[in-house]
BATORGU-803762 format. One line per field, with one value per residue (C-alpha): z, x, y. Coordinates in nm, 2 decimals, padded with zeros to 4 digits. Layout:
w c(Z;...)
u c(X;...)
v c(Y;...)
***
This chain:
w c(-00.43;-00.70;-00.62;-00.75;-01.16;-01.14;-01.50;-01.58;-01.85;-01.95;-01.87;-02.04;-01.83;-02.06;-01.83;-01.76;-01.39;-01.26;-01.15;-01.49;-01.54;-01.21;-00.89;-00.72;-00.40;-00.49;-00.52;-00.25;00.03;-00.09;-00.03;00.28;00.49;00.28;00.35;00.73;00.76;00.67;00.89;01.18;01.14;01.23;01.49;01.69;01.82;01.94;02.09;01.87;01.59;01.32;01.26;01.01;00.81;00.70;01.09;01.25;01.06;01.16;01.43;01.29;01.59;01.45;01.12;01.31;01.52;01.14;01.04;01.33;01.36;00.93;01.03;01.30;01.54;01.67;01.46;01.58;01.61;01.80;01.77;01.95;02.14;02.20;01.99;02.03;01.75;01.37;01.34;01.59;01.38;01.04;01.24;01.35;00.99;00.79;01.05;00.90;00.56;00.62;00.76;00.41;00.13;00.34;00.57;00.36;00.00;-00.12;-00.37;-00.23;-00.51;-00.45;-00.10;00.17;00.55;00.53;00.27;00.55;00.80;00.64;00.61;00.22;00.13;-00.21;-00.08;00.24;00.03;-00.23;00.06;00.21;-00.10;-00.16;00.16;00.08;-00.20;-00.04;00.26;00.14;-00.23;-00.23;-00.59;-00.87;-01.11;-00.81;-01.04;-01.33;-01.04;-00.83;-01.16;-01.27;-00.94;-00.87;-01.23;-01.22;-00.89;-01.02;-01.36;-01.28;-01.14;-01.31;-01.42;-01.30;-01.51;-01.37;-01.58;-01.40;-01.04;-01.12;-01.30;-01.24;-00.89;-00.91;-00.84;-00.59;-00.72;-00.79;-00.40;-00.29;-00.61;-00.42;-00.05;-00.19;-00.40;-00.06;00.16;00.06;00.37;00.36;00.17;-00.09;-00.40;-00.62;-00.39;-00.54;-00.81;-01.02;-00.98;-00.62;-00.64;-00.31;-00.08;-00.24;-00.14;00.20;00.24;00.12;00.37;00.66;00.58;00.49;00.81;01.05;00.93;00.81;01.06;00.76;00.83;00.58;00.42;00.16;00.13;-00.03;-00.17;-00.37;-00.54;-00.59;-00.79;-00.98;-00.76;-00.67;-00.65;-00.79;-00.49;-00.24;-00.43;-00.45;-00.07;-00.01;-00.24;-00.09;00.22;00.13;-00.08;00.23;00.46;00.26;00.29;00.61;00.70;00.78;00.54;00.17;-00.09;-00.28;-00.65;-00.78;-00.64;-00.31;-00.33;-00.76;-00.80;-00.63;-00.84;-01.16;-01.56;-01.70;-01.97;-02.33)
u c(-01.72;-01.74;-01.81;-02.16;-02.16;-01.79;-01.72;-01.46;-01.30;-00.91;-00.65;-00.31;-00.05;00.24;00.45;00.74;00.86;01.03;01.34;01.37;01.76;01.82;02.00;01.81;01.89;01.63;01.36;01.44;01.41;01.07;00.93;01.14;00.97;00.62;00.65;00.79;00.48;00.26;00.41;00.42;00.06;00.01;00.21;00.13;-00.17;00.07;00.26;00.54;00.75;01.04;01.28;01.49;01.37;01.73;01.75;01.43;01.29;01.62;01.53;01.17;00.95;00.85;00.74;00.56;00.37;00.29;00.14;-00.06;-00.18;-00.30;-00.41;-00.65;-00.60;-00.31;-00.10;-00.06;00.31;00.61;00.91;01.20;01.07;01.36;01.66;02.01;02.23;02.19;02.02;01.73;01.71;01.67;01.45;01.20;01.16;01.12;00.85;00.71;00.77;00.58;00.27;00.32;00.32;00.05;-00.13;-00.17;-00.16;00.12;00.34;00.73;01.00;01.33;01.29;01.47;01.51;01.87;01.77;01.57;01.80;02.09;01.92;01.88;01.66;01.54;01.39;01.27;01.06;00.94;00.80;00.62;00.44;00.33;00.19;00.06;-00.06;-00.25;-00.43;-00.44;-00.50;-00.75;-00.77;-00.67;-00.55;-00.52;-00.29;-00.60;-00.84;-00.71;-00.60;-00.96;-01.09;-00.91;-00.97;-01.36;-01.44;-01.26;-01.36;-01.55;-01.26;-01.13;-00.78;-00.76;-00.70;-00.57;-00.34;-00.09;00.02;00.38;00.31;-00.09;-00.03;00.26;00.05;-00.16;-00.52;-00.56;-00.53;-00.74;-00.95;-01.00;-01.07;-01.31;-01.52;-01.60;-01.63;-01.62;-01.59;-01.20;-01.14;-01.24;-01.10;-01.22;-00.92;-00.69;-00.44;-00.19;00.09;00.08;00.20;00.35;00.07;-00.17;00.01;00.07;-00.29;-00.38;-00.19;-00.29;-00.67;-00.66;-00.42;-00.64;-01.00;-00.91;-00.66;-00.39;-00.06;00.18;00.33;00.47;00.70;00.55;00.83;00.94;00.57;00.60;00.94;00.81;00.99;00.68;00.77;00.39;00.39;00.45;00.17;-00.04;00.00;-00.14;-00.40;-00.56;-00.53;-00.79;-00.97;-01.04;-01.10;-01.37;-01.53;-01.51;-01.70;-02.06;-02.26;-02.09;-02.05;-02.30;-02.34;-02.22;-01.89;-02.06;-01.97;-01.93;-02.07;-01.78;-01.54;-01.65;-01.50;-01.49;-01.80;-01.60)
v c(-00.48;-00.19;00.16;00.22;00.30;00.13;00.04;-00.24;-00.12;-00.28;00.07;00.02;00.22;00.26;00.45;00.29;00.22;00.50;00.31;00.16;00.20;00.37;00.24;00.01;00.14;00.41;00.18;-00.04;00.27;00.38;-00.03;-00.01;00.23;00.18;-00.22;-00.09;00.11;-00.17;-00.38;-00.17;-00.06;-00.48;-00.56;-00.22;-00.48;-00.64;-00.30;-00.43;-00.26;-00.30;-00.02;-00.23;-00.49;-00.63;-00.70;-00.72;-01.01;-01.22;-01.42;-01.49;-01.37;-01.10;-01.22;-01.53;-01.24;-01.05;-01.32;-01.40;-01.11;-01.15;-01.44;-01.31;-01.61;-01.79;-02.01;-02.36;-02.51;-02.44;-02.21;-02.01;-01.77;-01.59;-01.77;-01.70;-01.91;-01.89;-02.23;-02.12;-01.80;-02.07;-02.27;-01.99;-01.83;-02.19;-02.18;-01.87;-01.94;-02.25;-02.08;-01.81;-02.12;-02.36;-02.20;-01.83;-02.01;-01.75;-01.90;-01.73;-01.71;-01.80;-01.72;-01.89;-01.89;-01.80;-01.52;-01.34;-01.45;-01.28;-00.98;-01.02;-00.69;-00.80;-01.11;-00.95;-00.71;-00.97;-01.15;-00.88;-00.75;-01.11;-01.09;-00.73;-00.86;-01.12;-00.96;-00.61;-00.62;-00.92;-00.96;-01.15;-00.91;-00.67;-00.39;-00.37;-00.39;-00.11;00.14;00.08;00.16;00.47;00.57;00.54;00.69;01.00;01.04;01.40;01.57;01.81;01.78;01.45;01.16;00.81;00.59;00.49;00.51;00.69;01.02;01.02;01.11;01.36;01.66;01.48;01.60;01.24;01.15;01.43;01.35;01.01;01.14;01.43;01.12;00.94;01.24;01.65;01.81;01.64;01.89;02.18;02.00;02.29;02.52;02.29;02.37;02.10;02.32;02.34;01.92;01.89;02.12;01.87;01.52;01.64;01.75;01.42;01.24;01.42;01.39;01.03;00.97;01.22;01.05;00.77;00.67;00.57;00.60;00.84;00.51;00.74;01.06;01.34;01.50;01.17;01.15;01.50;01.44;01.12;00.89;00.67;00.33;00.12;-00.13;00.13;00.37;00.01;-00.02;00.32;00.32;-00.03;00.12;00.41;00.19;-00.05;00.25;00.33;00.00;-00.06;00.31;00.22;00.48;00.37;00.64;00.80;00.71;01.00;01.22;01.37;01.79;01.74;02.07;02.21;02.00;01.95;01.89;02.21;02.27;02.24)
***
């Protein structure tokens, strides 16, 4: 599963979590529309969609659909279709919450059916990174995993050095650092400056969505600012990660266009 030459080597990240100390409000809108993303890139094979996850989860059809859809056949049992009353709501997402502990394996904390059905954000996100976690992460120490990952495959770039996924990917060589690895026409990483932060992340995000078909899950200007939340940044990450091995010619064992992006000579 490693990229050719990957070396598994422990990475401390010492940096703290950006909303360490802050409101959590912060935090809780980047997972929002990351987590909204993630979900919405699912259930459009259904043509369906959630603007609001405080609400949109309520009734439990949607979430039954998710995780049909994760899944990748129909789940047996019955449920409310289209529920009306509160206690059809409860009934439909204990359903769900079912299929997430015994069908899926994923251990929920302190989640409950009237959590979601009450539109309790904390919980509602919880959920869905476990479920993140689960089906797009695929890994047992999926954090180490990914950090390592990300580090290796970028280790020639110049001024690009992977610790962390907060400050790391501020200036967004890192991201392009990533693309340019799997695929130099993307991009001409050696145009590229650090101080240019936010031209980088959006270029980024446009190639990754344009080739790769990934959707912008994150907001540039808040990475730009150091206001990336990890499991958002995660999310995004596993996305390109998977992208890549899914593409039917794999990488080649060393950065494809390096002469055009390489360390400095000391």
């Amino acid at each position: 599963k490693y990229a050719p030459g990957f070396l598994f080597s422990l990475m401390v990240d010492t940096t703290p979590l950006w909303n360490t100390g802050q409101d959590d409000s912060l935090w809780e809108d980047v997972q929002k529309k990351t987590f909204c993303g993630w979900v919405n890139m699912h259930l459009s094979k259904r043509d369906m969609r959630v603007n609001d996850l405080e609400k949109d989860f309520c009734d439990g059809v949607k979430l039954i659909t998710l995780l049909e859809i994760l899944n990748e056949k129909k789940i047996e049992g019955r449920y409310y279709k289209n529920p009306k009353s509160k206690p059809y709501m409860i009934d439909n997402v204990h359903f769900a919450l079912n299929i997430i502990t015994d069908v899926f394996g994923v251990k929920l904390i302190q989640c409950s059916a009237e959590d979601i059905v009450d539109g309790n954000l904390k919980i509602i996100l919880g959920m869905l990174w476990r479920l993140i976690n689960r089906f797009q992460l695929s890994a047992d120490n999926s954090r180490t995993w990914l950090l390592n990952w990300c580090s290796e495959v970028t280790s020639e770039y110049e001024n690009v050095n992977i610790t962390n996924f907060h400050s790391s990917f501020q200036d967004g060589l890192a991201f392009c650092a990533l693309l340019h690895y799997y695929d130099s026409t993307f991009l001409d990483f050696s145009s590229l400056s650090s101080e240019d932060g936010l031209r980088n992340i959006r270029l980024a995000f446009n190639v990754a969505e344009e080739q790769l078909e990934i959707p912008q899950l994150l907001d540039s200007s808040d990475i730009s600012k150091g206001l990336a939340d990890e499991r958002s940044v995660m999310t995004y990450l596993s996305m390109i990660r998977r992208a890549f091995e899914q593409r039917t010619s794999g990488p080649s064992k060393t950065p494809r266009g390096q002469a055009s992006a390489p360390r400095s000579a000391e």
